[in-house]
Residue frames as qw, qx, qy, qz and C-alpha x, y, z in Angstrom:
[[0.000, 0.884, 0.468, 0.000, 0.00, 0.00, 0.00],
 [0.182, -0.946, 0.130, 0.233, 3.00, 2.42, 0.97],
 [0.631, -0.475, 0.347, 0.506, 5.30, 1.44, -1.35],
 [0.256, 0.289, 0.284, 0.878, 4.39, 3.66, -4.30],
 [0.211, -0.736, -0.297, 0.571, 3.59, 6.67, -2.02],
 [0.323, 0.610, 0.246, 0.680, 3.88, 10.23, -4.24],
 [0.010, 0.123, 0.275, -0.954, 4.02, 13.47, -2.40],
 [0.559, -0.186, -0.247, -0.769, -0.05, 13.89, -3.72],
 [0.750, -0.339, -0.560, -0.091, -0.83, 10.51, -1.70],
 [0.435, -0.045, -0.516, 0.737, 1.18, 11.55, 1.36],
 [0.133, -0.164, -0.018, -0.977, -0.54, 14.90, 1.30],
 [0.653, -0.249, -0.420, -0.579, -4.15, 13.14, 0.91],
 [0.726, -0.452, -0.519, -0.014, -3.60, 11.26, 4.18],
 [0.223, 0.462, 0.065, 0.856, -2.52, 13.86, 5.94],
 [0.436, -0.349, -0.088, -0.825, -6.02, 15.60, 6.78],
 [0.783, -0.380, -0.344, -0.351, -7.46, 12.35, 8.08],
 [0.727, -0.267, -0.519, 0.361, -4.47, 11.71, 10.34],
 [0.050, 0.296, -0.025, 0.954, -4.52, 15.37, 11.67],
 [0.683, -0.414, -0.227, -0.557, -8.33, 14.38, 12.40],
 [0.874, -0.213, -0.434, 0.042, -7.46, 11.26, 14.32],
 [0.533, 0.292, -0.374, 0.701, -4.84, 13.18, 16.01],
 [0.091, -0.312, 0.048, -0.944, -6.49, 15.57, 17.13],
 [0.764, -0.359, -0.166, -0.510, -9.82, 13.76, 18.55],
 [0.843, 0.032, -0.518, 0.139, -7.71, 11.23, 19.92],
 [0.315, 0.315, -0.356, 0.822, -5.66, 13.76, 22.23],
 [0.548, -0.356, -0.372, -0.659, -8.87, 14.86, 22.87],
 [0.830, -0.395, -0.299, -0.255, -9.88, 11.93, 24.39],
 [0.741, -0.063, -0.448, 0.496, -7.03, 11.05, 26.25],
 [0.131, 0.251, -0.424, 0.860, -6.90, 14.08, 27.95],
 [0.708, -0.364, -0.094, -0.598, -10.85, 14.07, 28.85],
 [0.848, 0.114, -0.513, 0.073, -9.48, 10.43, 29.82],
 [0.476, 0.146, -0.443, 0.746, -6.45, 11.90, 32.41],
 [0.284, -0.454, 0.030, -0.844, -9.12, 14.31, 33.61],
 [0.765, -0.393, -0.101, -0.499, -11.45, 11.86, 35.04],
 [0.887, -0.310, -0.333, 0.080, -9.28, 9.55, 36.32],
 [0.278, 0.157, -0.487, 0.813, -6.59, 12.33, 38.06],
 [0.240, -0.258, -0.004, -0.936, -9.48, 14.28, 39.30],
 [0.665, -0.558, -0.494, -0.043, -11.12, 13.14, 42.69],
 [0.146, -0.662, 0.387, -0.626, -10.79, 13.89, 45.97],
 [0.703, 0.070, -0.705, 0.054, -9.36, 11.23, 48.37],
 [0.336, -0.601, 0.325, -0.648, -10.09, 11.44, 52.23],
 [0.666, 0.006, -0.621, 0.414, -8.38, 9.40, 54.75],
 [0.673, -0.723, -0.126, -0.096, -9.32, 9.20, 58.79],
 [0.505, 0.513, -0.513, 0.467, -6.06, 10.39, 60.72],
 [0.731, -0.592, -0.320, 0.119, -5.42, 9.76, 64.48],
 [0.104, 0.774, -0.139, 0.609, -4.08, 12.62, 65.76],
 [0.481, -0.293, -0.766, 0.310, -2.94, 12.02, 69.74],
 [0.011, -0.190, -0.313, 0.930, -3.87, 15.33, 71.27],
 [0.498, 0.100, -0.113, -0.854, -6.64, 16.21, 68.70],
 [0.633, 0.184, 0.725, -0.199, -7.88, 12.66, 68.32],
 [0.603, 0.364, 0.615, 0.353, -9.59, 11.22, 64.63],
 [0.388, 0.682, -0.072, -0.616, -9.65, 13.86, 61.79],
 [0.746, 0.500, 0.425, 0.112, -10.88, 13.47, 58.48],
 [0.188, -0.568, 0.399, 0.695, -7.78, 14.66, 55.85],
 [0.600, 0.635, 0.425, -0.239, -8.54, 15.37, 52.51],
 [0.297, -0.445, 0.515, 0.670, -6.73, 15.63, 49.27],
 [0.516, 0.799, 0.253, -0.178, -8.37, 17.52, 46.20],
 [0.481, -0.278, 0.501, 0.663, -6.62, 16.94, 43.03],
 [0.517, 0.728, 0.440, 0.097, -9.35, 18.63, 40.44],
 [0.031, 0.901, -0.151, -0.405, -6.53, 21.48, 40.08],
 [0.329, -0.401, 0.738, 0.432, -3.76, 19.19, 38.55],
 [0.526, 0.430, 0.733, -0.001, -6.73, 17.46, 36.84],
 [0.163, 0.915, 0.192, -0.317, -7.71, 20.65, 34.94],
 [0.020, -0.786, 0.439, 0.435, -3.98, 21.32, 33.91],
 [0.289, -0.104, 0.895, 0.323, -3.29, 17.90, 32.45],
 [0.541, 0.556, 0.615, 0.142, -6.29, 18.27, 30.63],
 [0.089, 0.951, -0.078, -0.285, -5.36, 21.86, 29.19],
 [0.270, -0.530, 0.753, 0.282, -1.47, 20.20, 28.56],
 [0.438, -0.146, 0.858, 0.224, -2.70, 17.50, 26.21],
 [0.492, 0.720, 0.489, -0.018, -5.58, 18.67, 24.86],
 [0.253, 0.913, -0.170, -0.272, -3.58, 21.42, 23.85],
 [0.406, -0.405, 0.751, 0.327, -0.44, 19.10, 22.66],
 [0.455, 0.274, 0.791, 0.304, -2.83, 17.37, 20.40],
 [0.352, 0.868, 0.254, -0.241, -4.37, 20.59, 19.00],
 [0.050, 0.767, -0.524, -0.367, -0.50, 21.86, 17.92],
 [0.526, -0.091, 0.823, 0.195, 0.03, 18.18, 16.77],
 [0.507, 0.510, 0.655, 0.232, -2.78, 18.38, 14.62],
 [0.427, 0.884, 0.149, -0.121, -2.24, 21.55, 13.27],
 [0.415, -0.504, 0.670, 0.354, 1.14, 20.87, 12.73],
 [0.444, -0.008, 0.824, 0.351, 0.26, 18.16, 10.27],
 [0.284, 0.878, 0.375, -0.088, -2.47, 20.72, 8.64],
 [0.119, 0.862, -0.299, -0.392, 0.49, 23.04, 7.98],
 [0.134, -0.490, 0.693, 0.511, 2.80, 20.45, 6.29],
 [0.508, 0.396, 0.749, 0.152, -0.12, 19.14, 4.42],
 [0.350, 0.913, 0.090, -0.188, -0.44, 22.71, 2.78],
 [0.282, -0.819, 0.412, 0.284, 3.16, 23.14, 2.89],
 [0.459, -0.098, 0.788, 0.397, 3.70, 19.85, 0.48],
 [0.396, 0.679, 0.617, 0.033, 0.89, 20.44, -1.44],
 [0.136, -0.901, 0.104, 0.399, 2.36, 23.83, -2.28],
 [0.277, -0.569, 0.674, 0.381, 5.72, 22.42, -3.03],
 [0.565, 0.246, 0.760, 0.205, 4.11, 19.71, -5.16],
 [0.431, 0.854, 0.270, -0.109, 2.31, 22.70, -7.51],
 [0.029, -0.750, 0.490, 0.444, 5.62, 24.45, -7.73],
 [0.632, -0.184, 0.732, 0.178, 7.01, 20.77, -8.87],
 [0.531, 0.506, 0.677, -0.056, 4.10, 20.19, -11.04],
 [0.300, 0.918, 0.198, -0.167, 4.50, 23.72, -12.64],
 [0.188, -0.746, 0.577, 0.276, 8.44, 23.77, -12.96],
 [0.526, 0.084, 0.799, 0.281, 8.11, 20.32, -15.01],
 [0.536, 0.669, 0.513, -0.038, 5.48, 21.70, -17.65],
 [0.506, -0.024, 0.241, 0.828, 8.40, 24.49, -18.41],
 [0.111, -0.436, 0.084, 0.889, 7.26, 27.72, -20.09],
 [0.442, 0.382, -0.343, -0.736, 6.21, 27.36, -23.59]]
């Protein structure tokens, strides 16, 4: 399947892995969200004060790691959006430098 590849077939898959990139990141960060993000609370024995209830709230970190990846896979995929224009580009020059002038 990939082993006569052209710059115009390269280009043409591209867009759809850009897509897949992009939703995929997506999910994985929604993904990192829900399972950093809780709040764990543990009974401590304290000798003077006796039992307290300690708590440990991680929906801030949660929040950033989703922000970090979702936003990793957004530059990812527009990454591969620019060098699909960027080849496609290069390919017209190509295309137009071969046909010569006259």
């Amino acid at each position: 399947m990939f082993t006569n590849m052209n710059t115009r077939t390269f280009v043409q898959w591209l867009a759809p892995i850009a897509a897949i990139v992009f939703v995929a990141g997506w999910i994985l960060a929604i993904v990192a969200f829900i399972a950093v993000g809780d709040e764990t609370c543990t009974t401590t024995t304290i000798p003077l004060a006796g039992a307290i209830e300690t708590c440990t709230d991680t929906a801030a970190v949660s929040v950033i790691l989703l922000m970090v990846v979702g936003f990793g896979a957004t530059l990812g995929a527009l990454f591969l959006l620019g060098l699909r224009h960027v080849l496609a580009t290069m390919e017209a020059i190509e295309e137009n430098t071969r046909r010569g002038s006259g």
